[in-house]
DRENDO-1510 file (C-alpha; in Angstrom, 1 decimal, always signed):
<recs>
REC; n; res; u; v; w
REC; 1; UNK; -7.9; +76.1; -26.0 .
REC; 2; UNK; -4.4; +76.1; -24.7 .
REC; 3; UNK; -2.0; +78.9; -25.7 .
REC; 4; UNK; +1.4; +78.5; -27.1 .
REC; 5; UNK; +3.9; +81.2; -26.3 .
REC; 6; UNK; +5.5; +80.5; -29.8 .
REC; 7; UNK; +2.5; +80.9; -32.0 .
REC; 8; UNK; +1.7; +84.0; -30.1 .
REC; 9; UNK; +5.1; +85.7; -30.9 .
REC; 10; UNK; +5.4; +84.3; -34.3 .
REC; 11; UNK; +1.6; +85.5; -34.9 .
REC; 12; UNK; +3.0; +88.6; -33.7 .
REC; 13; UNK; +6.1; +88.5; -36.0 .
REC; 14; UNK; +3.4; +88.1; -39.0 .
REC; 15; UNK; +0.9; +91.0; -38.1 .
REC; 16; UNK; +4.0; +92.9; -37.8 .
REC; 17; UNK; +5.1; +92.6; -41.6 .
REC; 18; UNK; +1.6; +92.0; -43.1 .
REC; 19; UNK; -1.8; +93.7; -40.8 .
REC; 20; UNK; -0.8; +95.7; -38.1 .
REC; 21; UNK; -3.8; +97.5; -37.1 .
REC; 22; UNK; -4.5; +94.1; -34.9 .
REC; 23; UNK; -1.6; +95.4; -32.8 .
REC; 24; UNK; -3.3; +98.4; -31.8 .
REC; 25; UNK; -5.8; +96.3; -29.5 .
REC; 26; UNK; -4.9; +93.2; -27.1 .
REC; 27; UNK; -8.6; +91.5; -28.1 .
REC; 28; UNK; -8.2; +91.7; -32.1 .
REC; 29; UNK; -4.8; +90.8; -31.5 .
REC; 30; UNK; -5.9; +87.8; -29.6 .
REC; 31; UNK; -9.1; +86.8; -32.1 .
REC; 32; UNK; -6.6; +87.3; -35.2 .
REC; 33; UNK; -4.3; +84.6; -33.7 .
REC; 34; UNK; -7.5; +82.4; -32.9 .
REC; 35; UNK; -9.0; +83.1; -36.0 .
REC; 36; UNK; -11.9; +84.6; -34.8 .
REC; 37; UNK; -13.9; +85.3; -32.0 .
REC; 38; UNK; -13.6; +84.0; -28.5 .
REC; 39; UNK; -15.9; +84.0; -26.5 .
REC; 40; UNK; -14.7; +81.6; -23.4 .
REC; 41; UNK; -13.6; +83.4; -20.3 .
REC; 42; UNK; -10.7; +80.7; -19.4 .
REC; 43; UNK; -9.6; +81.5; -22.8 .
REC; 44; UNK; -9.3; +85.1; -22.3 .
REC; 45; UNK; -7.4; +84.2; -19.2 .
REC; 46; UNK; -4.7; +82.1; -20.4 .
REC; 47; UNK; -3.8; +84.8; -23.1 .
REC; 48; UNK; -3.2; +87.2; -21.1 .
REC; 49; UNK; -1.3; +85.1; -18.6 .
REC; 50; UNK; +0.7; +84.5; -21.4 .
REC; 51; UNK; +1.1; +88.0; -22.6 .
REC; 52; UNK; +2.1; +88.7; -19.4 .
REC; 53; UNK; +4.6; +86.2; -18.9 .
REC; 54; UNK; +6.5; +87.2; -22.9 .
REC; 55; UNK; +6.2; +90.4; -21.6 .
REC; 56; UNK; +8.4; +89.7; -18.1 .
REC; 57; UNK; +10.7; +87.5; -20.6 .
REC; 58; UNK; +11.5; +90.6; -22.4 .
REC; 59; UNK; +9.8; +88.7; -25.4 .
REC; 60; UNK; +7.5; +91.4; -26.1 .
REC; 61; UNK; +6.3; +95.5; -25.1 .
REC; 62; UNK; +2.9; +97.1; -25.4 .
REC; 63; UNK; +1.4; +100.2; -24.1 .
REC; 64; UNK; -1.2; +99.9; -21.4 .
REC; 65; UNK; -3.5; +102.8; -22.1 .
REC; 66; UNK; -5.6; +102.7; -18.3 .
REC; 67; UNK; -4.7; +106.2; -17.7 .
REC; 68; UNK; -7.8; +108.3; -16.5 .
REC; 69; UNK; -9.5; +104.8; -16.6 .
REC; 70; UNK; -10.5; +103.3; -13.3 .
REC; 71; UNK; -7.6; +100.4; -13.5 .
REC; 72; UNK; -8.4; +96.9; -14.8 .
REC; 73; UNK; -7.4; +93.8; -13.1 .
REC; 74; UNK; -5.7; +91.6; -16.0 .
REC; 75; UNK; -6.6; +88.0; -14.1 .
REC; 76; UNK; -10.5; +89.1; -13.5 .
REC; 77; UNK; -11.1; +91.3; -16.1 .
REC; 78; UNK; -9.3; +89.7; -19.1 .
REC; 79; UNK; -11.8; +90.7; -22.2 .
REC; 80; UNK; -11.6; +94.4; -20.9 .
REC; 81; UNK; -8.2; +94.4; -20.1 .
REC; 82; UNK; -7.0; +93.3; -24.0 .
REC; 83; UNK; -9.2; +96.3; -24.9 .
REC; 84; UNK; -7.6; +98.5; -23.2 .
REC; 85; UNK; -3.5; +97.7; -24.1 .
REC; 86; UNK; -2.1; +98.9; -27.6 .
REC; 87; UNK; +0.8; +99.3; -29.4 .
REC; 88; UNK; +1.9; +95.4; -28.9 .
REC; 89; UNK; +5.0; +94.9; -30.6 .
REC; 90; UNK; +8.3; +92.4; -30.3 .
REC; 91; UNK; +11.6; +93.0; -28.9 .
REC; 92; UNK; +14.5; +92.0; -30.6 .
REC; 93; UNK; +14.9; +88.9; -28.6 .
REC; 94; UNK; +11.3; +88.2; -29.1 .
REC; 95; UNK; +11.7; +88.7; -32.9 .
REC; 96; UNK; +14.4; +85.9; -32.8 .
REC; 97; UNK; +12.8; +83.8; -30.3 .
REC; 98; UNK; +9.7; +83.7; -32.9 .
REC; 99; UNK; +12.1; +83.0; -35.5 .
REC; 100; UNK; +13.5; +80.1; -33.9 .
REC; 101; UNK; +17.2; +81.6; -33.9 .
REC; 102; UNK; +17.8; +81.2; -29.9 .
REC; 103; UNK; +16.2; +77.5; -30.2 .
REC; 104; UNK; +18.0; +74.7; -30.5 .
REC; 105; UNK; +16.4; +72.1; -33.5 .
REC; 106; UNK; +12.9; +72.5; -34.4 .
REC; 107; UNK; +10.4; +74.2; -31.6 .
REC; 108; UNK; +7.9; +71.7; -30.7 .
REC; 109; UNK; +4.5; +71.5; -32.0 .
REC; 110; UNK; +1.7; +73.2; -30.1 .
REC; 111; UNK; -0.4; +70.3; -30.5 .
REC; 112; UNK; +2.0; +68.5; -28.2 .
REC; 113; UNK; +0.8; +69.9; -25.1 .
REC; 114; UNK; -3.1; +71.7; -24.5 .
REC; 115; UNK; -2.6; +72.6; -20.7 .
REC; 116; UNK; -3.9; +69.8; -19.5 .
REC; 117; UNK; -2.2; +68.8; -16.0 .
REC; 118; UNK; -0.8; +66.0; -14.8 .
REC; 119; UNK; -1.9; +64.7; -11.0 .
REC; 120; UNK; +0.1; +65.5; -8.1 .
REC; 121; UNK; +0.3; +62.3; -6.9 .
REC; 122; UNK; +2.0; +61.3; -9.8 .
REC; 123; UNK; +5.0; +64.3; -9.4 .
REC; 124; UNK; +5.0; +62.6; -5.8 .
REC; 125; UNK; +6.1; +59.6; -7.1 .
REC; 126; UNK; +8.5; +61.2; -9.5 .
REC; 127; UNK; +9.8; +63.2; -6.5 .
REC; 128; UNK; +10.2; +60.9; -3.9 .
REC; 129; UNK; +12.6; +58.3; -6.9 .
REC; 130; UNK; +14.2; +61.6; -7.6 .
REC; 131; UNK; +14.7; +62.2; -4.1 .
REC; 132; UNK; +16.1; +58.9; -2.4 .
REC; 133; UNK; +19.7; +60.0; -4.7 .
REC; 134; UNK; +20.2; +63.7; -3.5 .
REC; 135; UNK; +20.5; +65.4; -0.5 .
REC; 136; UNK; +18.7; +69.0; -0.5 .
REC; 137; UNK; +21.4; +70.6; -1.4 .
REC; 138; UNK; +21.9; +68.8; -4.6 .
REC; 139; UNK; +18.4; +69.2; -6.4 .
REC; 140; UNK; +18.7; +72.9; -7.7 .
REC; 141; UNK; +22.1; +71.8; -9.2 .
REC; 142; UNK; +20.2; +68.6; -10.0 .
REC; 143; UNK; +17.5; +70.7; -12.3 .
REC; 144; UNK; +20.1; +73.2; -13.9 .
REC; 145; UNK; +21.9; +70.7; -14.7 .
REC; 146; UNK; +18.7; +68.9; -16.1 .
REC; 147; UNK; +17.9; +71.6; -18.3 .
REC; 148; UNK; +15.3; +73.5; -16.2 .
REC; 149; UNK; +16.6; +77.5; -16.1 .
REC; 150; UNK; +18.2; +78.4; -12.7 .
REC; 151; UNK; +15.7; +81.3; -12.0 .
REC; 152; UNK; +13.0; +79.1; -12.6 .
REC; 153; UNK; +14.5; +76.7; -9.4 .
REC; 154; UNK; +14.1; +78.2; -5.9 .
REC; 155; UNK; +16.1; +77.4; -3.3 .
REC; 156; UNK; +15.8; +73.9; -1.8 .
REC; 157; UNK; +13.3; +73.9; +2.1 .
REC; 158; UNK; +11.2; +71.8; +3.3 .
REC; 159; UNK; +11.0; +67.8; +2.8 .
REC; 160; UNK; +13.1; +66.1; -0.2 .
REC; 161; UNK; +9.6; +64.7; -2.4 .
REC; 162; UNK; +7.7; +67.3; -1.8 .
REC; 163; UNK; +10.5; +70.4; -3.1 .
REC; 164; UNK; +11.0; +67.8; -6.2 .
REC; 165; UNK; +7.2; +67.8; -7.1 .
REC; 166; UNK; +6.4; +71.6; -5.7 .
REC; 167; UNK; +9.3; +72.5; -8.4 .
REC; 168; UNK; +7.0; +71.0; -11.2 .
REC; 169; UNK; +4.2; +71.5; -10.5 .
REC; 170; UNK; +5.0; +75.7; -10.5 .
REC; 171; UNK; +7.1; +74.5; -14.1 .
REC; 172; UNK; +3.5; +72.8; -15.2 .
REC; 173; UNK; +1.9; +76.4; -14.0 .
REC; 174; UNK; +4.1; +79.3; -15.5 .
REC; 175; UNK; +2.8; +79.0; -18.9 .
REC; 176; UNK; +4.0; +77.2; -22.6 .
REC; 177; UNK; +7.5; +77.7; -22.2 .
REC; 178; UNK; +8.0; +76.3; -18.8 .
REC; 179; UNK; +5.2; +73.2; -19.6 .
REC; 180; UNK; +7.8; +73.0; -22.0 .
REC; 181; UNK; +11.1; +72.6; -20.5 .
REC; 182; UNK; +9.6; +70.1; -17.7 .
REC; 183; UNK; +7.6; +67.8; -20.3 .
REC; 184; UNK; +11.1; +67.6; -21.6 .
REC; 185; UNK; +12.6; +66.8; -18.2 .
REC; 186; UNK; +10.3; +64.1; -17.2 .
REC; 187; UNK; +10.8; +62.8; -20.6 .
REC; 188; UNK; +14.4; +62.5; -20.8 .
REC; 189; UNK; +14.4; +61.5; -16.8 .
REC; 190; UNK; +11.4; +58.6; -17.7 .
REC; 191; UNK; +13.9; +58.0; -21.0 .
REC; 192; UNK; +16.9; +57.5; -18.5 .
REC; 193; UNK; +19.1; +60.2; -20.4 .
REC; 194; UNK; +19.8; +62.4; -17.0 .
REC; 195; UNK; +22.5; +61.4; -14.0 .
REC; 196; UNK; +20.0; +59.5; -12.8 .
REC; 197; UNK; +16.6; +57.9; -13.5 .
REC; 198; UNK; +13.8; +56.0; -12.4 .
REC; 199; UNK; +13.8; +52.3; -11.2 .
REC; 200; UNK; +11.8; +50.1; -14.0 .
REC; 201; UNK; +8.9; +49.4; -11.3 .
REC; 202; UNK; +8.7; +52.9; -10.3 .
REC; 203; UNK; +9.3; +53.9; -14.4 .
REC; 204; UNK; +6.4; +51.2; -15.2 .
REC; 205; UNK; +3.8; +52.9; -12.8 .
REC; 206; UNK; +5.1; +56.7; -13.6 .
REC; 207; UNK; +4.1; +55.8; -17.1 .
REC; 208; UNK; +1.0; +53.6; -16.7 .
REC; 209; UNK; -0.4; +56.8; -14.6 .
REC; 210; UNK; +0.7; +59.7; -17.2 .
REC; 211; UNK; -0.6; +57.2; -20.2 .
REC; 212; UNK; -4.2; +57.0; -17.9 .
REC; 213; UNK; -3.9; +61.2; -18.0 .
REC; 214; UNK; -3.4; +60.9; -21.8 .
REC; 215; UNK; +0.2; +61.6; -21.3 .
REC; 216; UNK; +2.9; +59.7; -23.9 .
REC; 217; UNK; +6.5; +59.2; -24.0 .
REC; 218; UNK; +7.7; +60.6; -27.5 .
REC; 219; UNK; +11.2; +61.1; -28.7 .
REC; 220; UNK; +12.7; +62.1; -25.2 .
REC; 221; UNK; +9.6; +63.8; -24.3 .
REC; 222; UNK; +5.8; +64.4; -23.2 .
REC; 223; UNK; +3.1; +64.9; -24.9 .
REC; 224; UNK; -0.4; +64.5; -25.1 .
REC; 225; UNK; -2.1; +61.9; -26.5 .
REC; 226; UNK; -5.9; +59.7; -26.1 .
REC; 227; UNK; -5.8; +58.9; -21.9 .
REC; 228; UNK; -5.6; +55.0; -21.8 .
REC; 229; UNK; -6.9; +52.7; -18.8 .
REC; 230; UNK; -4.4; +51.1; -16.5 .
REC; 231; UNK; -4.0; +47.8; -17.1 .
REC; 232; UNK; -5.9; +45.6; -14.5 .
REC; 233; UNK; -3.0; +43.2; -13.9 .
REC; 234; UNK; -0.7; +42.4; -11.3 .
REC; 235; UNK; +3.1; +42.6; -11.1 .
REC; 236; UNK; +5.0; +39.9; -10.5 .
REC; 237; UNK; +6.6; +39.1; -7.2 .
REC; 238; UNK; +9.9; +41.1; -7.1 .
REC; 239; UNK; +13.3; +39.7; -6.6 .
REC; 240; UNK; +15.4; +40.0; -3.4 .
REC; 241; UNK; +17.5; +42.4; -5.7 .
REC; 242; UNK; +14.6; +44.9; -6.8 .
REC; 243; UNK; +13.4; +44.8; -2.9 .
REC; 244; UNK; +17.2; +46.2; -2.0 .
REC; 245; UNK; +16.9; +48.6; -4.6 .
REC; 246; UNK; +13.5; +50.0; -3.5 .
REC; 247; UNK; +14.7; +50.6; -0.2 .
REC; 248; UNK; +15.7; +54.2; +1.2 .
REC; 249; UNK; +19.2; +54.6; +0.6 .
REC; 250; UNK; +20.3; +55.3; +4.0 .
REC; 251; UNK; +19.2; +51.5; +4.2 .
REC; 252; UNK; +20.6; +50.6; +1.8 .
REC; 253; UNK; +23.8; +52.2; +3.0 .
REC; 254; UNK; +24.1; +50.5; +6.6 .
REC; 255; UNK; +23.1; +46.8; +5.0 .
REC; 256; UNK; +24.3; +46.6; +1.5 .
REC; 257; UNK; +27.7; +44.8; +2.4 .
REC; 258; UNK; +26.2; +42.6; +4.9 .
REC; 259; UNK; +23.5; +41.4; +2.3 .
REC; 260; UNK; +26.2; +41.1; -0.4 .
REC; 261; UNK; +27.6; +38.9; +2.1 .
REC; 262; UNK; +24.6; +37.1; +3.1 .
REC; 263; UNK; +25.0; +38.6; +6.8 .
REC; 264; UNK; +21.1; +39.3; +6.9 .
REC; 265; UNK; +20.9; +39.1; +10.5 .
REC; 266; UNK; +23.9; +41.6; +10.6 .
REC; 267; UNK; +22.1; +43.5; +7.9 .
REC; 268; UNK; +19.0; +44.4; +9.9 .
REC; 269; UNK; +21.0; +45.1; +13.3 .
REC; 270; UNK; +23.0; +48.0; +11.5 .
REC; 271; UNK; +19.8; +49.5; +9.2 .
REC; 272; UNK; +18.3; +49.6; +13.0 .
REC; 273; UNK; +21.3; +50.9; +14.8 .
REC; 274; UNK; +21.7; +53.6; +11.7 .
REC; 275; UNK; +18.1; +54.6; +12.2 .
REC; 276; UNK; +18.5; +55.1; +15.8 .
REC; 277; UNK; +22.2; +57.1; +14.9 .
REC; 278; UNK; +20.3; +59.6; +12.4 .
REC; 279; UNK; +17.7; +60.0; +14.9 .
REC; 280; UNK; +20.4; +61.3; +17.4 .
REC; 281; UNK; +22.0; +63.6; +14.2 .
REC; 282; UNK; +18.8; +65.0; +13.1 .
REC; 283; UNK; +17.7; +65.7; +17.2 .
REC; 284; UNK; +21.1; +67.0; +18.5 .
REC; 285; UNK; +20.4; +64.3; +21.6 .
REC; 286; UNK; +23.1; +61.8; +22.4 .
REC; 287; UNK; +22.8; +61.3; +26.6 .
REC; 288; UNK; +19.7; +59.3; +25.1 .
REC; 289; UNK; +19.3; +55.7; +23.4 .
REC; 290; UNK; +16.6; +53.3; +22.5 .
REC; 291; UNK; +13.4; +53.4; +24.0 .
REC; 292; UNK; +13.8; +56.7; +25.8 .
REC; 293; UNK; +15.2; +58.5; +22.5 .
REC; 294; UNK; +12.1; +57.6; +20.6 .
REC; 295; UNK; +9.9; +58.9; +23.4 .
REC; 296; UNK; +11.5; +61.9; +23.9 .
REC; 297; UNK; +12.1; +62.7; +20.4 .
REC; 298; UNK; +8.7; +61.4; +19.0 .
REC; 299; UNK; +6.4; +62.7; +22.1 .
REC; 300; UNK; +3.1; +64.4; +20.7 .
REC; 301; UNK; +2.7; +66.3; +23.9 .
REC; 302; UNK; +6.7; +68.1; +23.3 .
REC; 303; UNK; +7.5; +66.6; +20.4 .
REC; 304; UNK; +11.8; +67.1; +19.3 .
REC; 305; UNK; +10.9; +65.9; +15.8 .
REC; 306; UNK; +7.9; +66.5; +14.6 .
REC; 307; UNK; +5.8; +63.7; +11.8 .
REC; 308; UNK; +2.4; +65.2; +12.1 .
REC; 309; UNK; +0.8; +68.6; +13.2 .
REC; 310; UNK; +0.4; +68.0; +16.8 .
REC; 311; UNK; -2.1; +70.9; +17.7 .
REC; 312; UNK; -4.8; +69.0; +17.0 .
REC; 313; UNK; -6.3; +65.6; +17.8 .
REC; 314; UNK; -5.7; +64.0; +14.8 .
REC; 315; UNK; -1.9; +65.2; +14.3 .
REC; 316; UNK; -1.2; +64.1; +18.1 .
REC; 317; UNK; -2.8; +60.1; +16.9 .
REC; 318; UNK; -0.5; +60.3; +13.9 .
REC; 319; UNK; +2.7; +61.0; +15.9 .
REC; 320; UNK; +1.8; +58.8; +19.1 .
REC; 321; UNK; +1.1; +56.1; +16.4 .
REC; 322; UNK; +5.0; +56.6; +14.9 .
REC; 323; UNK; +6.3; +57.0; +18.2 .
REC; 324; UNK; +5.3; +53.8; +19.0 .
REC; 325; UNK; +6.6; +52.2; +15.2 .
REC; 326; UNK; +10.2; +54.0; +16.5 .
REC; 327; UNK; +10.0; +52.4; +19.8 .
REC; 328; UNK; +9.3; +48.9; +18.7 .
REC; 329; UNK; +11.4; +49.0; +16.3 .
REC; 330; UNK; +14.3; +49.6; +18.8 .
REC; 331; UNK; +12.9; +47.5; +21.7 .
REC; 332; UNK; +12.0; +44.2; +19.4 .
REC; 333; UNK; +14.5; +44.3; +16.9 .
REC; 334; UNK; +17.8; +46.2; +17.7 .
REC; 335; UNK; +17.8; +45.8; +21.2 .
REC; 336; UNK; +17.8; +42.2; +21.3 .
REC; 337; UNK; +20.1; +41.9; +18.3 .
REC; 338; UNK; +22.4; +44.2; +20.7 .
REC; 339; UNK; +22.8; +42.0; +23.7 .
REC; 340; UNK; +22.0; +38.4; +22.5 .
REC; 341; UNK; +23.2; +35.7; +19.8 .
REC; 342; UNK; +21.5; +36.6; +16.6 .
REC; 343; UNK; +19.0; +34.9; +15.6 .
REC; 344; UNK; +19.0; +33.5; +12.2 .
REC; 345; UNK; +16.3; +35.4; +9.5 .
REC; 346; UNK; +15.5; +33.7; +6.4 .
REC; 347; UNK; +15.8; +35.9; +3.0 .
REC; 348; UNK; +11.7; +37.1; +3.5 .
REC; 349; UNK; +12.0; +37.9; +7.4 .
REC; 350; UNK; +14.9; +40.0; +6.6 .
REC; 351; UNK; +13.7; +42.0; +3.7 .
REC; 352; UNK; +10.7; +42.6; +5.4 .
REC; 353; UNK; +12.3; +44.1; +8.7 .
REC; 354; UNK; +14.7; +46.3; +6.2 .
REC; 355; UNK; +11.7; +47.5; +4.8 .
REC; 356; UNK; +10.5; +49.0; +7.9 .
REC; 357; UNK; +14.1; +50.2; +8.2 .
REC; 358; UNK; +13.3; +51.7; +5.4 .
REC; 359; UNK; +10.0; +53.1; +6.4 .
REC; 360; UNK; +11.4; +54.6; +9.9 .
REC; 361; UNK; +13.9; +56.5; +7.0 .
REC; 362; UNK; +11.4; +57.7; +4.8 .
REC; 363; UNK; +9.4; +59.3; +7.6 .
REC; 364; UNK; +12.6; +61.1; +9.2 .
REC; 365; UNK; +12.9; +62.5; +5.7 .
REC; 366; UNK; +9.7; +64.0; +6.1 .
REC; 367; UNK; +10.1; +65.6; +9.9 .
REC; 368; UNK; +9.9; +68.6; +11.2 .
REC; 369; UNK; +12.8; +70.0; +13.4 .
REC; 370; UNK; +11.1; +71.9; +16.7 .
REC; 371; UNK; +12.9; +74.1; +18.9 .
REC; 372; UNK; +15.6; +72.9; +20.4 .
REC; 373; UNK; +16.3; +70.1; +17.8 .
REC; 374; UNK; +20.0; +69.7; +16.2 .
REC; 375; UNK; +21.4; +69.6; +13.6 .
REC; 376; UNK; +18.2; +68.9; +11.0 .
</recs>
């Protein structure tokens, strides 16, 4: 059973005007709102996670009678634990809260959401769409803005996709009202109501993957619903215009005039020269170019930017193996575009060699700095 911070404060609110004896003990409190026993572990668990969490709110006080008691862990000794607190009783703010007076419309229905999770590789997805139109800097404003509280959004580290799902995922973990607030993010984001929103392919396969999790779009929001296959069908070829917008915008950035011009030779020369330039910002290096650049920067014995964990074998394949992607990329394509007449690409030769542009991109999103790198 999943727990609903709501219908454990209003339960509260009720016991208050009508029975309160099952306030005097965390476990009848918890089999009253159940009604009746309950004997699952997990259960006992996730009610006291989410006692704990109304409690932190300021939602709720009770008196934990442990003294002279050898203490209880809450998390590992749930059952005991509810025996042992007494006195459970709302604040004023929890009062209102379970009165729906500091909610805006109706609060939604607990049957909407039973703690089931949705896969991380599908907040991947979500993050890296979320992530190609923000720098890091932008995504806690991003979230506030969004809806999500600002103590509830840390400080932006690490790469772009990953922050974006890390931050729900630990929404999807903090209990009812936090499942809350991000099923009504991705909702409204998957709904196209925020600044920004999701391309339709990426919006098509966000949705196909939630509906396979028993995940629905409702009225702006999630919620749960029967989990529903994929469909077994292929998408169509895409148009020239949905491969642009797919690409990393830094891409799109260096070749979006000379496409709109139909320049695609010129195109590709400047997403490969703007590569090679954010290599040089990220590094700090710029008595380097080319070949070299990428050798020095990309080296798994000392590597300048790191793309893989290069203490170990496998790590050290990984970053040889881009190394070598950055290097070609310069020597076959760049290069020779650099110093010779360029040579005419057809509409597929040149989406497919911004598409490694873009590539090269989304891995640089994803480095590490090492000592003695620039400006990150």
């Amino acid at each position: 059973m999943h727990w609903d911070d709501l219908e454990i404060l209003r339960g509260i609110d009720r016991l208050e005007q009508t029975e309160t004896a099952y306030l005097q003990n965390g476990l009848w409190l918890m089999e009253k709102i159940a009604g009746g026993q309950v004997p699952e572990h997990q259960r006992h668990v996730a009610f006291v996670h989410e006692l704990i969490l109304a409690a932190q709110a300021g939602y709720l006080e009770f008196e934990d009678s442990q003294a002279g008691w050898q203490p209880v862990d809450p998390q590992n000794q749930p059952h005991l634990w509810l025996q042992r607190i007494r006195d459970i009783h709302l604040t004023l703010a929890g009062r209102d809260r379970a009165r729906g007076r500091v909610i805006v419309g109706e609060p939604p229905d607990p049957n909407e959401d039973d703690g089931r999770q949705i896969a991380f590789t599908t907040l991947e997805e979500i993050g890296r769409s979320i992530a190609d139109a923000y720098t890091g800097s932008q995504f806690p404003v991003f979230f506030v803005d969004s809806g999500i509280p600002a103590e509830k959004v840390p400080a932006f580290e690490g790469s772009k996709h990953e922050y974006v799902a890390g931050v729900l995922l630990a929404l999807l973990e903090h209990g009812a009202a936090s499942r809350r607030e991000v099923r009504q993010f991705l909702g409204e984001w998957l709904s196209d109501l925020l600044v920004t929103g999701p391309r339709p392919d990426v919006k098509r396969r966000v949705l196909a993957q939630l509906s396979r999790q028993g995940w629905h779009l409702e009225e702006n929001r999630l919620v749960i619903g029967p989990r529903q296959a994929m469909p077994d069908t292929e998408e169509p070829a895409t148009s020239r215009e949905a491969q642009y917008v797919a690409l990393h915008a830094a891409v799109r950035q260096a070749a979006g005039k000379w496409l709109d011009s139909e320049n695609l030779e010129v195109a590709v020369f400047e997403a490969m020269k703007a590569v090679t330039n954010r290599v040089k910002f990220m590094t700090g290096i710029d008595d380097q170019d080319g070949y070299r650049l990428m050798g020095k920067v990309f080296s798994e014995q000392a590597p300048v930017l790191e793309l893989a964990d290069c203490s170990n074998t496998t790590g050290k394949s990984i970053q040889a193996g881009y190394r070598a992607l950055f290097q070609g990329a310069v020597q076959a394509i760049r290069n020779p575009a650099a110093h010779e007449p360029l040579k005419p690409l057809s509409t597929e030769e040149a989406m497919e060699l911004l598409t490694l542009a873009s590539l090269l991109n989304r891995a640089l999103d994803t480095a590490t700095p090492k000592d003695g790198a620039g400006k990150g």
